[in-house]
C-alpha positions in Angstrom: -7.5 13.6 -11.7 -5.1 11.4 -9.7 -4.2 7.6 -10.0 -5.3 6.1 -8.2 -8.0 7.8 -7.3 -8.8 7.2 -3.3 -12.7 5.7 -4.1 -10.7 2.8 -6.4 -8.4 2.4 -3.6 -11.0 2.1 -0.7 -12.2 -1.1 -2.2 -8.9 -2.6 -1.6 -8.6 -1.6 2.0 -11.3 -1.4 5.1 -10.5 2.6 5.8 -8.3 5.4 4.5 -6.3 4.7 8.4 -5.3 1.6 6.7 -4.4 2.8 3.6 -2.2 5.6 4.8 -0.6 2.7 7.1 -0.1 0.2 4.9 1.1 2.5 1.9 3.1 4.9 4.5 5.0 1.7 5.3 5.5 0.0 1.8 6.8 3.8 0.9 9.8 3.7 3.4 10.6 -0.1 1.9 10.8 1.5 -1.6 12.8 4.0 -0.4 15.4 2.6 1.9 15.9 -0.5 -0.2 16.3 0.7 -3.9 17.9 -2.7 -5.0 14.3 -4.7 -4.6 12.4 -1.9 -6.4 8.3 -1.8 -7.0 6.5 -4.6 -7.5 4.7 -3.4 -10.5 6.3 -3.5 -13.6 6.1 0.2 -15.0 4.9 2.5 -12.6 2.9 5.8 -13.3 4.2 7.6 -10.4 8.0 8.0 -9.7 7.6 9.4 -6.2 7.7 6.3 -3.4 4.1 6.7 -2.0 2.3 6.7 -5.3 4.3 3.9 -6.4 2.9 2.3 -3.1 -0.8 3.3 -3.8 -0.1 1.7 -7.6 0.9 -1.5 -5.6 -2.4 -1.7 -3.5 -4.7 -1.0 -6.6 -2.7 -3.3 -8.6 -2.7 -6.0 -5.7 0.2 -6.7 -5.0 -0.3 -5.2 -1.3 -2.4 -6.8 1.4 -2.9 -6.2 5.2 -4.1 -8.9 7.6 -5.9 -6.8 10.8 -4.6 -8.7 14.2 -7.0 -8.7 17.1 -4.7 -9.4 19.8 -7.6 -10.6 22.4 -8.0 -13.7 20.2 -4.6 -14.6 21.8 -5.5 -14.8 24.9 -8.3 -17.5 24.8 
């Protein structure tokens, strides 16, 4: 079985579109900047994306969803 397992991550996030964005994205930080690190203490995963998906079960990763017509009023 994997960890996290995608049903424990979907509670986090409002579709798997957003959790491949949102993680996808956090991956490449981890990755180009290796001075900052995870923001989880002791990952299980030493690969960038599962580090990621550790971060959004853990918490430490959020997503606010813009609607860019509430702008315009």
């Amino acid at each position: 079985m994997l960890y996290p397992s995608i049903d424990s991550l979907l509670t986090k996030l409002d579709s798997k579109y957003t959790l491949v964005t949102v993680s996808a994205k956090r991956a490449r930080e981890i990755k180009e900047d290796l001075s900052r690190g995870p923001m989880i203490s002791r990952p299980v995963s030493y690969k960038p994306v599962g580090v990621a998906l550790e971060e959004i079960i853990d918490d430490h990763l959020h997503f606010k969803r813009i609607n860019p017509l509430d702008d315009e009023e």
